[in-house]
C-alpha positions in Angstrom: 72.2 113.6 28.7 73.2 117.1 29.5 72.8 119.5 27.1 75.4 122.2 25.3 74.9 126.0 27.0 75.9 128.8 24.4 75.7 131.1 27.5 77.7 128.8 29.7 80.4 129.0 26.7 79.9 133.0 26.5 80.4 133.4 30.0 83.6 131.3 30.1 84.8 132.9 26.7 83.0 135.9 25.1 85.3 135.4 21.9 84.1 132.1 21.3 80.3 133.1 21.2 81.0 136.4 19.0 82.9 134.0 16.1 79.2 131.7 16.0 77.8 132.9 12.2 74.6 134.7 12.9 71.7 135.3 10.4 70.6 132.3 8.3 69.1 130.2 11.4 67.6 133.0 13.0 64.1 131.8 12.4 64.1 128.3 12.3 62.4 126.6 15.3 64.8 123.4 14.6 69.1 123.2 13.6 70.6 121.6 10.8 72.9 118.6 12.1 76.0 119.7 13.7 74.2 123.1 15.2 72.2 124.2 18.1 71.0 127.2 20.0 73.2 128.9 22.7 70.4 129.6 24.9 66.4 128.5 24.1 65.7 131.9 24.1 68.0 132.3 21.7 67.0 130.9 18.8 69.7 131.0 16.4 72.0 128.1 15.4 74.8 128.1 15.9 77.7 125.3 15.3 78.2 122.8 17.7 82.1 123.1 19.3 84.1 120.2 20.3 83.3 117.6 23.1 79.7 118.2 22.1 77.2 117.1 19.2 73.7 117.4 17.8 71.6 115.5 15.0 69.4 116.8 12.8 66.2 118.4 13.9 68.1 119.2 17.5 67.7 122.6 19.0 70.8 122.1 22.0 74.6 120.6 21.5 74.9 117.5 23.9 77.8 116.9 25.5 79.9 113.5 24.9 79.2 111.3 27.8 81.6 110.3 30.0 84.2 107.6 28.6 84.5 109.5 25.5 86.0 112.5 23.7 85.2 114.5 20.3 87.5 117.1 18.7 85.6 118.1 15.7 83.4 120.7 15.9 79.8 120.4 14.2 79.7 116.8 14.9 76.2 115.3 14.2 76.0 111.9 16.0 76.8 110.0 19.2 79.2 108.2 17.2 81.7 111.4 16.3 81.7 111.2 20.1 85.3 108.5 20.5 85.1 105.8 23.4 88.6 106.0 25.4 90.8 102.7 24.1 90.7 99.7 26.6 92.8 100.6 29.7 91.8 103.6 30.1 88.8 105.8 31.7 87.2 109.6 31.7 85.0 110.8 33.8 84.5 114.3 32.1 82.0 115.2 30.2 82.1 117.0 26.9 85.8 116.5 26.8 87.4 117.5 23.8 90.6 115.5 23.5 91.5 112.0 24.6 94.0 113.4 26.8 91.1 113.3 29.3 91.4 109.4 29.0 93.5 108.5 32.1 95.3 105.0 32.3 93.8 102.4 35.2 95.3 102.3 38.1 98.0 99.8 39.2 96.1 96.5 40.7 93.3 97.0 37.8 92.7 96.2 34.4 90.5 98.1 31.7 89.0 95.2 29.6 86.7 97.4 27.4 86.7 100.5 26.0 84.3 103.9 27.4 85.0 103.4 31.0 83.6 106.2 32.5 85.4 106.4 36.1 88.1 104.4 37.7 85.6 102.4 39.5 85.4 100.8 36.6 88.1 99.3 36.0 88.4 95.6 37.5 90.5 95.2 40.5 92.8 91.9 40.0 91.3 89.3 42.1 92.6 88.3 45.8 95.9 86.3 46.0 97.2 88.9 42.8 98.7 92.1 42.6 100.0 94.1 39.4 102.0 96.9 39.1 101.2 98.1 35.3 99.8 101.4 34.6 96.8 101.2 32.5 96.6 97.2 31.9 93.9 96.0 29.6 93.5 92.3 30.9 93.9 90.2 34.2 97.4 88.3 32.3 99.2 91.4 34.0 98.1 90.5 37.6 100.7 88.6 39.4 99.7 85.5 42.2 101.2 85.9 45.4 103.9 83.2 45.4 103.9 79.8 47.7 103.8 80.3 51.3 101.8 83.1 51.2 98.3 84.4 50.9 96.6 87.4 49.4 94.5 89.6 51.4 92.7 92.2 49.1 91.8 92.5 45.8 93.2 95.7 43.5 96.7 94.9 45.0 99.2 97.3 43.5 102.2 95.5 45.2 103.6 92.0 46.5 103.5 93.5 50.1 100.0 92.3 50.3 101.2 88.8 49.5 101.1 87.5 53.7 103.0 84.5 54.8 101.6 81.4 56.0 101.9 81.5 59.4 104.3 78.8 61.7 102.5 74.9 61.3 101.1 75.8 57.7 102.7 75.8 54.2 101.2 76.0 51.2 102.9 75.0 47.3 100.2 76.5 45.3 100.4 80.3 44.4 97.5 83.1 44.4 95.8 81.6 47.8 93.1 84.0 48.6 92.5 83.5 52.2 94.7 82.4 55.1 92.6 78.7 55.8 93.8 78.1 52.6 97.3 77.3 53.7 97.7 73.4 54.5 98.1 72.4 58.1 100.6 70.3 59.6 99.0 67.3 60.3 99.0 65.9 63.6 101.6 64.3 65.3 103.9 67.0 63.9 104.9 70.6 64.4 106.1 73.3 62.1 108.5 76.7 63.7 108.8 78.3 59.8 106.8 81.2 58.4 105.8 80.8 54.6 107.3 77.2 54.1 106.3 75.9 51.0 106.4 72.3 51.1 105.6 69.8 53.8 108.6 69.0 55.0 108.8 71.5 57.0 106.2 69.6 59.5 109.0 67.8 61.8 107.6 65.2 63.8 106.7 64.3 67.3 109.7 61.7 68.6 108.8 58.3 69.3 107.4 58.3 72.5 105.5 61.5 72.1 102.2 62.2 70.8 99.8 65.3 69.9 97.0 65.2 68.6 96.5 68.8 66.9 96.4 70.0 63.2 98.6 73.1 62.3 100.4 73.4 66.0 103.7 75.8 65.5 106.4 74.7 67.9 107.7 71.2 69.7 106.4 72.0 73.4 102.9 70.7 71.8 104.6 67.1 72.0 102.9 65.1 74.8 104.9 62.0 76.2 102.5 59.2 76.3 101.3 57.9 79.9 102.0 54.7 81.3 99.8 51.8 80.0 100.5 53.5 76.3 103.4 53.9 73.8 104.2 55.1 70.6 106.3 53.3 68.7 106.9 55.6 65.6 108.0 59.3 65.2 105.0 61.6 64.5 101.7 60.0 66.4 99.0 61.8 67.0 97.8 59.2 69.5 99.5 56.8 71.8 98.6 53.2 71.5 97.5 50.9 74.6 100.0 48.0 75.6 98.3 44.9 74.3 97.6 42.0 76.6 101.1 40.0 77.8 102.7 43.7 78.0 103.1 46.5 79.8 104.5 50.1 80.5 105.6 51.5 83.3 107.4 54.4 82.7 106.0 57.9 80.4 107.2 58.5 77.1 107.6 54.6 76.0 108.3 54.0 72.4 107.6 49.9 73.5 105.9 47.6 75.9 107.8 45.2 77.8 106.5 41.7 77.7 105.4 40.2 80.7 108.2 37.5 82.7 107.5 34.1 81.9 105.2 32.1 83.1 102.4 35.3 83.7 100.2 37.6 81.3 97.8 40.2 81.4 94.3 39.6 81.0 93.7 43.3 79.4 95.3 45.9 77.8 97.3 49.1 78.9 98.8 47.5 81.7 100.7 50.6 83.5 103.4 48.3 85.9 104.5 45.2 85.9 102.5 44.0 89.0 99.7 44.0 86.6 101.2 40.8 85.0 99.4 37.1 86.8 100.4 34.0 86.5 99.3 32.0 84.4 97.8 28.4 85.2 100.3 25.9 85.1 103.3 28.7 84.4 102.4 27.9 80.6 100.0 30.8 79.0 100.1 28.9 75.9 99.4 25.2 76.6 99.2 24.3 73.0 96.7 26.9 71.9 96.6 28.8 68.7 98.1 32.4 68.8 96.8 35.7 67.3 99.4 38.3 65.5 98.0 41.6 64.4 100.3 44.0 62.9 100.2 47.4 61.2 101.8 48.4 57.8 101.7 52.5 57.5 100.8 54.2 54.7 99.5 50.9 53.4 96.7 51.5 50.6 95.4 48.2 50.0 92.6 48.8 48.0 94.8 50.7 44.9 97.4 47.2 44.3 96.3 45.4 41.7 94.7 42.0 42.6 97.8 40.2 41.9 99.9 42.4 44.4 97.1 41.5 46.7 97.5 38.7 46.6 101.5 38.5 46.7 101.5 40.8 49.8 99.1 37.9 51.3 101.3 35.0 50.5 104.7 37.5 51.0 103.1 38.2 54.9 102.6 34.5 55.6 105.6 32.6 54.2 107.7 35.5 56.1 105.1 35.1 59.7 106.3 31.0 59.2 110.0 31.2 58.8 110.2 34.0 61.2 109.3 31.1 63.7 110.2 28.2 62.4 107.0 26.9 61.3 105.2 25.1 58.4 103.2 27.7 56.3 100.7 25.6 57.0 100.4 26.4 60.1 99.8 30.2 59.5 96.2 30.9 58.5 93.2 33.7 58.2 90.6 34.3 60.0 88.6 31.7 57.8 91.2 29.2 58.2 92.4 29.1 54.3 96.2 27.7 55.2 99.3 29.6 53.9 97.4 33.0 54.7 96.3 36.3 56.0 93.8 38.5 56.3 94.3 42.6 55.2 91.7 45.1 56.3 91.5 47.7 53.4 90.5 50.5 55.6 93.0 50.4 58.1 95.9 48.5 56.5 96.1 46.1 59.6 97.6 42.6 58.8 95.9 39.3 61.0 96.5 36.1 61.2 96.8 33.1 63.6 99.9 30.9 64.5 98.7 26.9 64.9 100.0 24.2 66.3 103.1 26.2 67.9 105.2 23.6 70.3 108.6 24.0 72.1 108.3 27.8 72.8 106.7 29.7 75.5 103.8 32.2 75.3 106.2 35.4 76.3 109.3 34.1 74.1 107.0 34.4 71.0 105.3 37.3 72.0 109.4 38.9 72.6 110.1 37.6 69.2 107.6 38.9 67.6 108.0 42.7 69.3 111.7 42.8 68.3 113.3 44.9 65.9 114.1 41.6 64.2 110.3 40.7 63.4 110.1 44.4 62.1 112.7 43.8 59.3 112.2 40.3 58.4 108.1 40.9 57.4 109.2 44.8 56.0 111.4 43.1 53.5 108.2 40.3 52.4 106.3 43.4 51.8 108.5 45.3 49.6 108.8 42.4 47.9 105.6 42.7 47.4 104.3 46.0 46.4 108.2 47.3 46.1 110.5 49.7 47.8 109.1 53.4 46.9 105.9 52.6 49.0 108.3 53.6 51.8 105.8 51.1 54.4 106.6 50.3 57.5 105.6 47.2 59.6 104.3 48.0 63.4 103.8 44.5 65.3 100.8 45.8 67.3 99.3 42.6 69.1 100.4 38.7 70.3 97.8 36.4 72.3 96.9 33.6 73.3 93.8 33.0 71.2 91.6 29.5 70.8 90.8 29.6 66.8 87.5 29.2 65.6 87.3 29.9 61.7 84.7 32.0 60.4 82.9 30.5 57.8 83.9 31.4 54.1 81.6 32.7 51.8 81.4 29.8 49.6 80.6 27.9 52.5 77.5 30.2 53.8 76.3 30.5 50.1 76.3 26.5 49.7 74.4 26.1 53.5 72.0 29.0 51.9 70.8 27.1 49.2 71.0 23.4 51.1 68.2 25.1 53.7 66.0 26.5 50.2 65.8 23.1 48.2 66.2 20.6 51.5 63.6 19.6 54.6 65.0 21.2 57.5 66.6 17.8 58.7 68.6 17.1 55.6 69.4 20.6 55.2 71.4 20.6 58.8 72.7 17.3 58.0 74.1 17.9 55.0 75.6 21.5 55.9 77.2 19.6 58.9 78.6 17.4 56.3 79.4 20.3 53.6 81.8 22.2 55.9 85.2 23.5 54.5 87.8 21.1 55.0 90.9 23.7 55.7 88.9 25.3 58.6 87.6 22.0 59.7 91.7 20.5 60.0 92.6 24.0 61.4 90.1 24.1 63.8 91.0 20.7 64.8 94.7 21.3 64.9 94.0 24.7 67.3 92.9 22.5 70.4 95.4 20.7 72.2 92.5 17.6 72.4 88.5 17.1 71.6 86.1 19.6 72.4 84.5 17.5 74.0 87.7 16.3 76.1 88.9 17.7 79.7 92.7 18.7 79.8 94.8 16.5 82.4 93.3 17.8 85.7 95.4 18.0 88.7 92.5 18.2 91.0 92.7 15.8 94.3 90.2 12.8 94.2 88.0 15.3 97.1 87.4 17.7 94.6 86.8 15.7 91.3 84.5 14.0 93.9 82.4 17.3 94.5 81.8 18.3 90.9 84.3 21.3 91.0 85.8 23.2 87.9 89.5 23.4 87.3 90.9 26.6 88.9 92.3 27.7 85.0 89.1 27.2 82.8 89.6 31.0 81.9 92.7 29.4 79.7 90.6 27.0 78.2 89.8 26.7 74.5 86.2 27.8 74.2 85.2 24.3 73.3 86.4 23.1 76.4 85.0 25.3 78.9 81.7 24.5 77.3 82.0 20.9 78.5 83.4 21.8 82.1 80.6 24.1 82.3 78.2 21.4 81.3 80.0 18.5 84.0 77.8 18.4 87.4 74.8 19.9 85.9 71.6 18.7 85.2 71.2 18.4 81.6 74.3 20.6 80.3 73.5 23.7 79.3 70.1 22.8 77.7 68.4 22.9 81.1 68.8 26.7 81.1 67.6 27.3 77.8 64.1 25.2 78.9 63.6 27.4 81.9 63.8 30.5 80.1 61.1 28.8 77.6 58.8 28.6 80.8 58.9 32.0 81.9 58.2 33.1 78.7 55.6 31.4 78.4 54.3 32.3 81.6 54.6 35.9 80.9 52.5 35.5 77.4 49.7 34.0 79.5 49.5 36.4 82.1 49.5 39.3 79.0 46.1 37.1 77.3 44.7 37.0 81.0 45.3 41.0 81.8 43.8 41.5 77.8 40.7 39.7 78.2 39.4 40.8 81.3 40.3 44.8 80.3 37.9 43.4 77.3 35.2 42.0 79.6 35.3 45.6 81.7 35.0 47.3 78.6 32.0 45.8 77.0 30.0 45.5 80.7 30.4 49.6 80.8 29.2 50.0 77.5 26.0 47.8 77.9 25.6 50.0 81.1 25.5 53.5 79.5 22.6 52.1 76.6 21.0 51.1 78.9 21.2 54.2 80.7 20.3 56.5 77.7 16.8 54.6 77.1 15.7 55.3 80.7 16.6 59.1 80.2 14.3 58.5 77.0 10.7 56.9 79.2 8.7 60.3 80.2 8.2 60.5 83.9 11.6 58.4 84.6 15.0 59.0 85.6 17.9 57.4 85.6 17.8 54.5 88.8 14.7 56.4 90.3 11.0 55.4 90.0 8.5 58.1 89.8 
């Protein structure tokens, strides 16, 4: 603390000095309170004048520190010394009025009293600005409004405030950094600087894909290549063609199915050539068929159960009258009648078509890619879950498809506990005889005949004479080609299974062979060097060599 200078104060103003009382003090080594010396070798009190104090048993005036201001003279304490009010800051010493206090500057607050400089005052925080003169809290700084962004702190004005830039918005205010404004997402494009709301992303036409965050202008848009299609605005990927369909052309919003009578054995077919024919000219020949589609924006997993449950039924009864067919004949993957499956994660819809008659493979599979389709099973689901879900229903894949249920939970669980409590005989026996009787009858109704039974075969006499396979057993139910696989072979297909047994086995022999004689090596060298190190132990001897 610095102390008072009675010479300092003469110098400045010899009047000042000449009015101090003299005598009384003269002597004393120590002041009363409220006095001091002018100069230590000086020893007569004198009183303290304003912006300065001194307690008892002082010999020097201090000066108030900074912060704070005194205007009595004589004062005796720290405390005469006054802290500048909340707002406001000093950075004099020893001042003598609270005109020294000076207000904060705009941009900062003052939240306590004694500030001693104007770094002391708080800055409003980034993403703010104020424009009061000596505030005393943070209420007074203002956040930069939506669609923008602050970029210091202490901001005395809204010009700091910086717009998102083109493919961002933002509809929160006082954003302190630029990452902070959202990004368009991709598929979509945004040309406007501090939008506010998302709807200024405007979307990729069908078509068209990107796959980019945040991108600022509709050249981004990439048309999708032949073999692909989006069938939506705003993708951020295109989508291969699925088997029976194809794409010639760029920029295809669909996939043309493939003429009758022919198919593709693979996705993203890029021309039509890519389309065979198929056995027969029937790609169906009685078989089950596979439908996947796609609902948008579907979250499965936040309906209640019994919306779950209606959107199942809702998606079934519309799959069956859509093509004319019992609901029986539409099932899940487990073979539960009257059904579908839903993944949660992705919103995609599955289920199978049985028993379908009277209707070609690629009249179904135009059907079911039609605008038609799109509507009918849009209008089941906002039955459903209602109309502000705003879904939409994408047909994304039609085949041919032999069905083989999965087995239900119930079922495993029961075939579980059969294998615990049973000898491994009955245990297989009476699972056999346990199975679910839906997937059993659907399973049943998927082939066009027994497993176990070959399709009419329009092979000449020669070649049923010379063991050969159909030319079409890649259209064959899985069942089926089993048992043409099995016709004209020794055994089936349990011959190959005994061969592989064999070599095994051969194998694990020759492993115990190699690992018994490294053994046998091993134990013959180690005899050798004992008997080697008692030789080097017989005087006169060396190892091999008689003395």
């Amino acid at each position: 603390m610095r102390r008072f200078s009675m010479a300092a104060v003469a110098g400045a103003c010899p009047s000042l000095l000449l009015s101090w009382p003299r005598g009384a003090g003269a002597a004393s080594r120590q002041c009363p309170a409220g006095r001091g010396y002018p100069e230590p070798t000086i020893r007569i009190c004198q009183i303290c004048p304003e912006g300065t104090y001194s307690p008892a048993g002082a010999s020097e005036c201090s000066w108030c520190p900074r912060g704070t201001w005194n205007a009595k003279r004589g004062a005796a304490s720290l405390a005469d010394c006054h802290k500048c009010p909340q707002g406001t800051w000093s950075s004099q010493e020893g001042s003598p009025s609270n005109e020294s206090c000076t207000g904060c500057f705009p941009g900062h607050f003052g939240h306590k009293e004694g500030l001693g400089g104007p770094e002391e005052c708080a800055p409003c925080p980034v993403g703010t600005w104020a424009t009061a003169h000596g505030a005393t809290n943070s209420e007074v700084c203002r956040a930069c409004p939506k669609g923008t962004w602050g970029s210091i702190a202490g901001a005395s004005s809204m010009e700091v405030c910086i717009a998102c830039p083109k493919g961002t918005w933002s509809d929160e205010v006082g954003l302190p950094r630029q990452e902070d404004c959202r990004k368009c997402p991709a598929g979509t494009w945004g040309e406007e600087i501090g939008a506010q709301d998302a709807g200024v992303c405007q979307s990729c036409p069908a078509g068209l894909f990107q796959p980019a965050e945040g991108q600022a202008n509709r050249s981004i848009c990439r048309g999708c290549s032949p073999g692909t299609y989006s069938a939506l605005p705003g993708a951020a990927t295109c989508t291969s063609c699925p088997a029976g369909t194809f794409a010639a052309g760029a920029d295809s919003t669909a996939c043309e199915v493939c003429p009758g009578g022919s198919w593709t054995s693979s996705a993203g077919a890029p021309k039509r050539g890519a389309c065979a024919p198929c056995p027969s000219g029937d790609c169906l020949r009685g078989r089950s068929v596979r439908l996947v589609l796609g609902v948008s924006k579907l979250d499965f997993p936040s309906l209640s159960p019994q919306k779950q449950v209606d959107l199942r039924e809702n998606l079934a009864k519309a799959i069956a009258t859509f093509f004319e067919l019992p609901e029986a004949s539409v099932v899940d993957t487990h073979g539960r009648t009257a059904a579908v499956d839903v993944d949660s994660a992705t919103g995609r819809v599955m289920a199978y078509l049985l028993q379908v008659a009277g209707e070609s493979m690629n009249d179904l599979a135009e059907r079911f890619y039609s605008d038609q389709f799109r509507t009918h099973v849009s209008s089941a689901v906002a039955l459903a879950v209602g109309t502000a879900a705003h879904l939409t229903v994408v047909p994304l894949e039609s085949e041919p498809s032999a069905f083989e249920p999965l087995p239900t939970e119930a079922a495993t669980e029961g075939a579980t506990k059969a294998a615990t409590t049973l000898s491994p005989g009955e245990a297989s026996s009476t699972s056999a005889a346990a199975s679910p009787a839906p997937a059993a009858e659907a399973s049943a109704a998927a082939a066009p005949s027994s497993p176990h039974e070959a399709p009419p075969d329009s092979r000449s006499e020669a070649d049923r004479a010379a063991g050969e396979a159909p030319e079409d057993d890649e259209y064959l139910p899985v069942g089926q080609m089993a048992a043409h696989a099995g016709e004209g072979s020794h055994g089936g297909l349990a011959w190959p299974w005994f061969a592989a047994g064999g070599i095994v086995a051969m194998l694990l022999v020759a492993v115990c062979v190699a690992f018994s004689h490294r053994r046998t090596q091993a134990k013959r060298l180690r005899e050798e060097e004992e008997q080697a190190h008692v030789l080097r132990q017989i005087p006169g001897r060396r190892t091999g060599i008689s003395v």
